[in-house]
N, C-alpha and C positions, 0 to 999 in steps of 0.2 A: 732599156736604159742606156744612156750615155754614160759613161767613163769619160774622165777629163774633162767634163763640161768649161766651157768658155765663163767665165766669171768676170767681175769687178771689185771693185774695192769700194768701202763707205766712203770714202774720202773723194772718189769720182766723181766727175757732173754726169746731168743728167743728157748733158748734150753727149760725152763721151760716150756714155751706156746704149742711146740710138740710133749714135752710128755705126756701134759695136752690134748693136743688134741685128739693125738692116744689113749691113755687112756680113754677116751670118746666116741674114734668114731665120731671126729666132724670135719668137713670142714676149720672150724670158728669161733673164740670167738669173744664176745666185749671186750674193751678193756675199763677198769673203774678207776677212779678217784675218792674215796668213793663209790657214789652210782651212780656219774655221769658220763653220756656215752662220751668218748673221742676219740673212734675210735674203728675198728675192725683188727683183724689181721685173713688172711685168707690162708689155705694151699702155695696157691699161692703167697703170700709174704714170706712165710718160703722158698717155694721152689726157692726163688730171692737170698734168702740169702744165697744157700748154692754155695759152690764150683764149679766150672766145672767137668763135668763127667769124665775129664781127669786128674783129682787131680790128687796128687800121694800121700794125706794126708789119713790117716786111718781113720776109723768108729769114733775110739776115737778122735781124732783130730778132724775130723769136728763138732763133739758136743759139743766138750772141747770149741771150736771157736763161738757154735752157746750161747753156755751157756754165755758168755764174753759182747754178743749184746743184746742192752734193748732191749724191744719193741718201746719205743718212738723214738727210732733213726730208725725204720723201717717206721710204721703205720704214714701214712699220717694225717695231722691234721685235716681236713674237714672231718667228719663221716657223712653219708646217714644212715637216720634211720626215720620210718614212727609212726604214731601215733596211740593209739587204736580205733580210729575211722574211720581209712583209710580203704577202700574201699580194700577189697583182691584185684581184676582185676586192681586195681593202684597200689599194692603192686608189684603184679607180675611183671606189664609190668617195674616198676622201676629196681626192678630184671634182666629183660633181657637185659633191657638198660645197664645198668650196669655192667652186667654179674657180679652178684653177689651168691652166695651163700645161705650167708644168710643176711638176713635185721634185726636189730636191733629195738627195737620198744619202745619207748620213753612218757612217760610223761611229760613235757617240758627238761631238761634235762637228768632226771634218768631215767636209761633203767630199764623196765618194762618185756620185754620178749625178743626173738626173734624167727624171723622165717625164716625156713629154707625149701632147697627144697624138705626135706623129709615131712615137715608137708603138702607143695601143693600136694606130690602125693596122703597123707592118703585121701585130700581133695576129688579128683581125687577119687580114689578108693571107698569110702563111702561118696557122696555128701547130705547134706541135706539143701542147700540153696542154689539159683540162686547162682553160680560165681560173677556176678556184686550186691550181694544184700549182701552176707559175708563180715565182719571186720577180720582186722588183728587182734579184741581179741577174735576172736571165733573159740576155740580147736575142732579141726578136729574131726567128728564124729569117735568114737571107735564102729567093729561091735561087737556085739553081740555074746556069746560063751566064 
């Protein structure tokens, strides 16, 4: 899990959120209300919003368009987000139910971290606890070097 995750605000466009994203390297933000978790916006919703492959609208044009769209008129209002005591192997499986990305990870409503499918593979790669005995607040072992 990340701690501190990079977030957004509803009130943002959708152009801010991909370049925040690309700019990061991320799949996926939360999407925050002060401190409180409101929703997630995920490649996959930017990629709803853009045009047809057939446009005839330019690079600039469709950003200029994506810039214009909040986030809250995208991101659905119901956000899925687990707790720091949730079990990884129920994180996960929420995950593929969902086909989610990344999971958001909550204190009753303020998001505390999130996690993504790059943190399950460090898990994967350098495991240091049973799968079913890990919490979504324990940072993936770093190796050594």
């Amino acid at each position: 899990m990340r701690g501190e995750p990079i977030a957004v605000a509803p009130g943002e466009s959708l152009g801010q959120a991909s370049r925040l994203m690309a700019r990061h390297r991320l799949g996926a933000v939360p999407v925050v209300r002060g401190s409180a978790l409101v929703g997630l916006i995920a490649a996959a919703d930017l990629d709803r919003a853009h045009p047809s492959a057939a446009t005839t609208l330019t690079f600039g044009e469709i950003h200029g368009r994506l810039d214009r769209v909040r986030i809250d008129r995208v991101v659905p209002p119901a956000v899925t987000a687990v707790g720091r005591s949730t079990p990884l192997v129920d994180a996960i499986r929420l995950m593929r139910a969902r086909r989610l990305a990344a999971l958001p990870v909550a204190q009753g409503d303020r998001l505390v971290g999130l996690l993504t499918e790059d943190d399950l593979l460090e898990v994967l790669a350098a495991p240091r606890a049973a799968p079913g005995r890990a919490r979504a607040r324990d940072p993936p072992a770093r190796p050594a070097g």
